[in-house]
C-alpha positions as CSV (number, residue, x, y, z in Angstrom):
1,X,-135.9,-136.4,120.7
2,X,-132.3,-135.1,119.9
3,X,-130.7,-136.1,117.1
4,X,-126.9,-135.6,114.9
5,X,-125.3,-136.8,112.3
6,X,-121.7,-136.8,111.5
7,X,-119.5,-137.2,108.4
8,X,-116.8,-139.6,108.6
9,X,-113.2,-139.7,106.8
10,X,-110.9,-143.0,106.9
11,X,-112.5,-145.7,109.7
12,X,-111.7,-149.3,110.2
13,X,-113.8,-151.9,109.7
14,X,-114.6,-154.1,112.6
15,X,-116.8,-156.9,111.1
16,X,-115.1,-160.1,111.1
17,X,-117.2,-162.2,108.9
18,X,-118.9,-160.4,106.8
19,X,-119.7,-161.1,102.8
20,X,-121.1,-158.0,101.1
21,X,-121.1,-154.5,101.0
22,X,-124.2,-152.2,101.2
23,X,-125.1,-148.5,101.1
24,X,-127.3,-147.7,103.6
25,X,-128.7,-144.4,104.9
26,X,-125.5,-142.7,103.5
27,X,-123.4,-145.1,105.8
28,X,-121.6,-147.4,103.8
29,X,-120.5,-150.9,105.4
30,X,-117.9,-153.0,103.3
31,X,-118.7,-156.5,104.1
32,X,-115.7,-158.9,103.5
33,X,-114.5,-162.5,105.0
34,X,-112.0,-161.8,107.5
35,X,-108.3,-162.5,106.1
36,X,-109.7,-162.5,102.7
37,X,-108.9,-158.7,101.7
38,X,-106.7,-158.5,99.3
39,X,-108.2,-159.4,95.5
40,X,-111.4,-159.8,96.4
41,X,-113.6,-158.1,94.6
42,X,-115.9,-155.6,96.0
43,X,-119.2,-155.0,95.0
44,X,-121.2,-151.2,96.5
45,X,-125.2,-151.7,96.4
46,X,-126.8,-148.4,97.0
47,X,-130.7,-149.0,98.4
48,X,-131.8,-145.7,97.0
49,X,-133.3,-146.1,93.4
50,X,-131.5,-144.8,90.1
51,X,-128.1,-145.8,92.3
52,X,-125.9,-147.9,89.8
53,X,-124.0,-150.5,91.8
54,X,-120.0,-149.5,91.7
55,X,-117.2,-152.8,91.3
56,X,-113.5,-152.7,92.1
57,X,-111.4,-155.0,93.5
58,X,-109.2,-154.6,96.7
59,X,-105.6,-153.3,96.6
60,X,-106.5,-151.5,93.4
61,X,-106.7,-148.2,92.3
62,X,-110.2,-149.4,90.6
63,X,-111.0,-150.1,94.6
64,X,-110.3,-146.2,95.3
65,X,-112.6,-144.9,92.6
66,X,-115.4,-147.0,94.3
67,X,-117.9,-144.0,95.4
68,X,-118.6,-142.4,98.0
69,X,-116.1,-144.6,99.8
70,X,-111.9,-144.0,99.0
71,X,-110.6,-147.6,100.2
72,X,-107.4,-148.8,101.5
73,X,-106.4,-152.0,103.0
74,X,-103.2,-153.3,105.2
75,X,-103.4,-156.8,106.0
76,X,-106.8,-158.0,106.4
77,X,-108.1,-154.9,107.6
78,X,-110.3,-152.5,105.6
79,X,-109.6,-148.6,105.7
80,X,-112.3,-146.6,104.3
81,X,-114.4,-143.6,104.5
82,X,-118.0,-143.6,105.9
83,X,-120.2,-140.3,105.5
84,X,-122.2,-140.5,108.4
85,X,-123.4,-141.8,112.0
86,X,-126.6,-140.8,113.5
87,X,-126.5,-139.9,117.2
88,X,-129.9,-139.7,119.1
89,X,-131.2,-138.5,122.8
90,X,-134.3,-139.6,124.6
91,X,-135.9,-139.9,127.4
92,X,-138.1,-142.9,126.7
93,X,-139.9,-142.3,130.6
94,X,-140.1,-146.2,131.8
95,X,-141.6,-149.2,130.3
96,X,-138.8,-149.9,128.6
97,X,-139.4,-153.9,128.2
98,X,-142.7,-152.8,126.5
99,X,-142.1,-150.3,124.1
100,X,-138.5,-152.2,122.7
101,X,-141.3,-154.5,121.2
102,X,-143.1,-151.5,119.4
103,X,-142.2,-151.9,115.9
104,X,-142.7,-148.2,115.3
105,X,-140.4,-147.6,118.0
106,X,-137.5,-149.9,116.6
107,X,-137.7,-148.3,113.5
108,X,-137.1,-145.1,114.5
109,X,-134.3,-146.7,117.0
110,X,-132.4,-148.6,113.5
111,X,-132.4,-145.2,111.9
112,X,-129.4,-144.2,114.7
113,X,-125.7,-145.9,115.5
114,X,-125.4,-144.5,118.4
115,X,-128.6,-144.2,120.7
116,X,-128.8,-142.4,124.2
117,X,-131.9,-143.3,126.6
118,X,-132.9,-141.9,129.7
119,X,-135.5,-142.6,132.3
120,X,-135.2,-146.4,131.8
121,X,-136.6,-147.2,135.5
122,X,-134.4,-150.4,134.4
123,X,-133.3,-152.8,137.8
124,X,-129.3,-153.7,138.0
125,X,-128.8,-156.1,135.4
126,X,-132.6,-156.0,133.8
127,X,-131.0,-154.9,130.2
128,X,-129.7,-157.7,129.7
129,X,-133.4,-159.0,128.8
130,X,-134.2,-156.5,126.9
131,X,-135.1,-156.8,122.9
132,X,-132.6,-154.5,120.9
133,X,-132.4,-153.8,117.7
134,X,-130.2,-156.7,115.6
135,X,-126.8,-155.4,115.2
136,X,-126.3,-153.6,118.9
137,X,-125.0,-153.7,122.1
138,X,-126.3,-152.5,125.1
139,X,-124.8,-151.0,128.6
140,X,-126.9,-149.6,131.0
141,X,-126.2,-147.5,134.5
142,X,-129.7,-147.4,136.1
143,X,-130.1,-146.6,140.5
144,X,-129.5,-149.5,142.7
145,X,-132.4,-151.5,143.4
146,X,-134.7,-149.7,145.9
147,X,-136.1,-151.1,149.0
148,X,-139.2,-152.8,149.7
149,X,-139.7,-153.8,146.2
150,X,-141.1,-149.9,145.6
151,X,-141.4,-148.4,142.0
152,X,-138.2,-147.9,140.0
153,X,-136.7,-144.9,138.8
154,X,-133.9,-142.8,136.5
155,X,-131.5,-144.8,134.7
156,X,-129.9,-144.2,131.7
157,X,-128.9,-146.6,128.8
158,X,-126.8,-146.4,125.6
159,X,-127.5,-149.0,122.1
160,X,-124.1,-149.0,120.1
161,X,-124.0,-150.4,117.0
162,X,-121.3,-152.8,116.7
163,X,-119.8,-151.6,113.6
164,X,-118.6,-148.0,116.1
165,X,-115.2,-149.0,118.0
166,X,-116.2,-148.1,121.3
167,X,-115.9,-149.1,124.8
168,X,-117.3,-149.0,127.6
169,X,-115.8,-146.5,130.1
170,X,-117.2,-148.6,133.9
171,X,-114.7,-146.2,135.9
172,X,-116.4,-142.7,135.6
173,X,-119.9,-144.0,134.6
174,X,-122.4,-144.6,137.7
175,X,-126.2,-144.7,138.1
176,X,-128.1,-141.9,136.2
177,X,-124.2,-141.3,134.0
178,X,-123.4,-143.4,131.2
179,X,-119.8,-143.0,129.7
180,X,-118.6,-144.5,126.3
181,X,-116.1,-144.0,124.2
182,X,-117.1,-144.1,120.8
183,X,-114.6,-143.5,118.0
184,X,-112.4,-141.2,119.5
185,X,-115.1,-139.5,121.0
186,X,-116.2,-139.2,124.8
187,X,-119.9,-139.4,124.9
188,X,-121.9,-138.7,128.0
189,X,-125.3,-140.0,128.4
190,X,-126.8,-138.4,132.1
191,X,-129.7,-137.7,133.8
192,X,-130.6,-135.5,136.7
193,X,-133.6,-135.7,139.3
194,X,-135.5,-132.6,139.8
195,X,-133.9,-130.1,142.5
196,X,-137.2,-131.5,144.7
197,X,-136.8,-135.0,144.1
198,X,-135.5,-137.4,146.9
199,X,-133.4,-138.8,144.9
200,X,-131.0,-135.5,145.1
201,X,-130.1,-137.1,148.6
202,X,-130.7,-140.3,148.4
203,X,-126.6,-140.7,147.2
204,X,-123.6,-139.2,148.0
205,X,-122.1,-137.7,146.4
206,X,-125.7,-136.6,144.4
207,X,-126.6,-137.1,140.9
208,X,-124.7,-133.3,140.2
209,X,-121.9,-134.3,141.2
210,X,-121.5,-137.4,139.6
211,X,-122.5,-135.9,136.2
212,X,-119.6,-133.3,137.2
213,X,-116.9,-135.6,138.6
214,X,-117.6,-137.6,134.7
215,X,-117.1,-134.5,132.4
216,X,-114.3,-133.3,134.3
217,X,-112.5,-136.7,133.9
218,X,-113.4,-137.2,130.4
219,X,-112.7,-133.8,130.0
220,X,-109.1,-134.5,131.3
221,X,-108.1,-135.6,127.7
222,X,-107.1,-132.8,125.3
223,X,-107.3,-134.2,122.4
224,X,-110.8,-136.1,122.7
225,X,-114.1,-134.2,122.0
226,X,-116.9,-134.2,124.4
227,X,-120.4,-134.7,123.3
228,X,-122.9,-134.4,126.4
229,X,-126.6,-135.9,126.1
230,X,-128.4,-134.2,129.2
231,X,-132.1,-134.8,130.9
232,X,-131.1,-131.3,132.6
233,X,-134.9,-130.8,134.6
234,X,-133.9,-127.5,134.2
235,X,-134.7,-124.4,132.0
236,X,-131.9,-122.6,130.7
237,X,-134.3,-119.9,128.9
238,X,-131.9,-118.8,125.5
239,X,-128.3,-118.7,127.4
240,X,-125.2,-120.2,125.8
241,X,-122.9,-121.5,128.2
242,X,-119.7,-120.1,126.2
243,X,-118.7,-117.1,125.1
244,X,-117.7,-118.6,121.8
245,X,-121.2,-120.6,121.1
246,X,-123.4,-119.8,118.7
247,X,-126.3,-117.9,119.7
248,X,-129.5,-119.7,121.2
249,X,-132.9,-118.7,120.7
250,X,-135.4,-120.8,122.5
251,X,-139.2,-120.9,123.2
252,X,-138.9,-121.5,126.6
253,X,-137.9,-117.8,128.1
254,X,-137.9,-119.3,131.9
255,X,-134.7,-119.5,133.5
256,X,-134.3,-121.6,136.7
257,X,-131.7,-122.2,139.3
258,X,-131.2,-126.0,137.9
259,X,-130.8,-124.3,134.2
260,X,-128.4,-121.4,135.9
261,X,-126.2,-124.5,137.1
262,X,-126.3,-126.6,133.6
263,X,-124.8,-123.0,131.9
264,X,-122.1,-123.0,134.8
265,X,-120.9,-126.9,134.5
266,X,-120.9,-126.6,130.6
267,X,-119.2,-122.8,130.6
268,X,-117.0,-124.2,133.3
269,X,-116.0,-127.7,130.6
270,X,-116.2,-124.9,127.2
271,X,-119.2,-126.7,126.3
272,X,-121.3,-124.8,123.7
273,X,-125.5,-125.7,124.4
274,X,-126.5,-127.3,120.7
275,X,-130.7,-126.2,121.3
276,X,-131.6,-123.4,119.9
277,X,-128.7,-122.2,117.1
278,X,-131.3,-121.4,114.9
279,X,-128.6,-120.4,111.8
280,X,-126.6,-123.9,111.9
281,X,-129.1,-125.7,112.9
282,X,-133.1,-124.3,111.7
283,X,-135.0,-127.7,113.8
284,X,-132.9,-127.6,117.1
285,X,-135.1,-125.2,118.8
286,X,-138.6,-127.3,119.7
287,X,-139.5,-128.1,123.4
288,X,-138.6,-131.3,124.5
289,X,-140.4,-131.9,127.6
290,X,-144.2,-132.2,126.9
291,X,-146.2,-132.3,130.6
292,X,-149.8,-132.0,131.8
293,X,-148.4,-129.1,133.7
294,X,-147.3,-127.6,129.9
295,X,-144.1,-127.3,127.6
296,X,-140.5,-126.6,128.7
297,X,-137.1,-127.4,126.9
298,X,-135.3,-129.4,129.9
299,X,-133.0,-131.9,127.6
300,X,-130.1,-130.9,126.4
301,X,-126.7,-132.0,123.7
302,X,-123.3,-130.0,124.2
303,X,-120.1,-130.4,122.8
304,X,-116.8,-128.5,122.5
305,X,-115.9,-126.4,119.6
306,X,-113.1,-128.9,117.4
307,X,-116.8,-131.3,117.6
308,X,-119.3,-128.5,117.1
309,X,-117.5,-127.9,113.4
310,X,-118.3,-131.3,112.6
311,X,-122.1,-131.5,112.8
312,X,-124.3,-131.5,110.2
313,X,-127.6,-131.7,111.1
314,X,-128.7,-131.2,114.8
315,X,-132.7,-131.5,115.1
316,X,-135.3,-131.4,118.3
317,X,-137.7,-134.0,117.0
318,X,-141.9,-133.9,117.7
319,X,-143.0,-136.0,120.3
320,X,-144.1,-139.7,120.0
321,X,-147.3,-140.7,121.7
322,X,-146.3,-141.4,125.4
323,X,-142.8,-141.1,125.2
324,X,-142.4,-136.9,126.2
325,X,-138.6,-136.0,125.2
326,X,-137.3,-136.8,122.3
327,X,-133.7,-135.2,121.1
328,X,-132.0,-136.5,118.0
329,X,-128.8,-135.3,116.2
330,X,-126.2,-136.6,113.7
331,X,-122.8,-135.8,113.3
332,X,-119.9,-135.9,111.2
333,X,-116.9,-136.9,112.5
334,X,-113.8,-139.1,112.4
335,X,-114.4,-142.8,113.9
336,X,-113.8,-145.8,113.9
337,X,-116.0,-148.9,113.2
């Protein structure tokens, strides 16, 4: 599991009907009546004990003292800051309908805004049945359906919570590459067969290539950061993929052709590999592939450099019972909500 948190300045609230305000997991949400901004007066409830709860009303300056928020408002819309959104990365390796009803699972899942699933073996359209967490939406990009009724595979999904401004970016994603814009932020969400699997060329053009023709286009933009969540099935050993990047240190020494290619397409988008930066980040360096066959670190997050500054925590999390990668990272970062 892959995990980041960022840290948020100014973000605007999109809850329309909303009636309270709550501090929660460091993430403050400011819960007002639509249109009823101005003079109300604002209440902040922190869930962690010994907290004091903080009053001030809107269009105050007792409203900016509120902590940890510093608020604004124009027109009914509330400005304000939010410390932090929790980004995770896992391949959750089929089953899906099943283990959205573990409770275990969903807590782990509510712990995250912005939630990146891979190995689905979803059918077109079979998301929208899904149970999800209150609170999200979901978009999925899993394979066409296959013929003869055969077993499913791939597939990758994203769980936004609706507070994040996002969309939904239809014209780069395809099957196996989810794109999203999420508060000014391109997010990829991919996975890729193994080099052996029929799957490779089963499409053209191939899983590779798609993943490529979507970083280059999101890429495209300047001024918006790329983060990448990446099922890789391939061992980059400790390389970095830029020459700026942090060092990597890794438990996995095996490098493979697949891995070779990952370090070209990020190098190639000045993508810095996030595993393995042992001084920023002391918990990104675990395996995240646990087989039959043995360990290997095979999943992957990237970002560029402006993003990279921005992170907080990034963590490799320990396995859950049947569920073998599991990446999960938080991040701080401007957005909007």
């Amino acid at each position: 599991m892959l995990s980041l948190e960022l840290g948020l300045p100014p973000v605007s609230l999109k809850w329309e009907r909303l009636q309270r305000t709550i501090c929660r997991r460091r993430r403050l949400l400011l819960c007002l009546p639509r249109g009823r901004v101005a003079g109300t007066r604002l209440k902040v409830v922190h869930e962690e004990e010994g907290v004091e709860p903080v009053e001030g009303e809107t269009g105050t300056e007792e409203a900016a003292s509120i902590s940890p928020v510093c608020s604004q408002f124009v027109s009914d819309i509330l400005v304000f800051t939010v410390p932090q959104v929790g980004v995770l990365s896992w391949n959750i390796n089929g089953d899906l309908h099943q283990k959205m009803e573990d409770e275990d699972l969903m807590a782990i899942l509510e712990n995250f805004e912005l939630i990146m699933l891979q190995e689905t073996h979803l059918l077109p359209g079979e998301h929208d049945s899904l149970v999800i967490p209150p609170g999200y939406e979901v978009y999925s990009c899993p394979r066409p359906s296959p013929q003869n009724l055969s077993q499913q595979w791939g597939g990758v999904l994203a769980l936004v919570h609706h507070l994040l401004e996002h969309s939904f970016r239809a014209d780069i994603s395809s099957p196996d590459v989810l794109v999203l814009d999420v508060a000014g932020i391109c997010v990829i969400n991919a996975y890729l067969p193994p080099q052996q699997s029929s799957a490779m060329a089963a499409s053209d053009p191939n899983p590779v290539e798609r993943f490529i023709a979507a970083l280059t286009a999101c890429s495209a933009r300047p001024t918006v950061p790329v983060l990448v969540m990446l099922d890789a099935n391939g061992r980059t050993a400790d390389r970095q993929s830029t020459a700026w990047g942090p060092a990597r240190t890794s438990l996995d020494t095996l490098l493979e052709t697949r891995g070779r290619e990952v370090i070209r397409i990020f190098g190639e988008h000045d993508l810095a590999i996030l595993n393995g930066i042992l001084n920023l980040f002391p918990s990104s360096g675990g395996w995240t592939s646990s087989q039959p066959a043995g360990t290997s670190v095979i999943d992957y997050m990237a970002c560029g450099r402006a993003l990279l500054d921005l992170i907080e925590c990034f963590d490799v999390g320990p396995d859950v019972p049947k569920i073998p990668h599991e990446l999960s990272t938080r991040i701080t970062h401007d957005q909007a909500l």
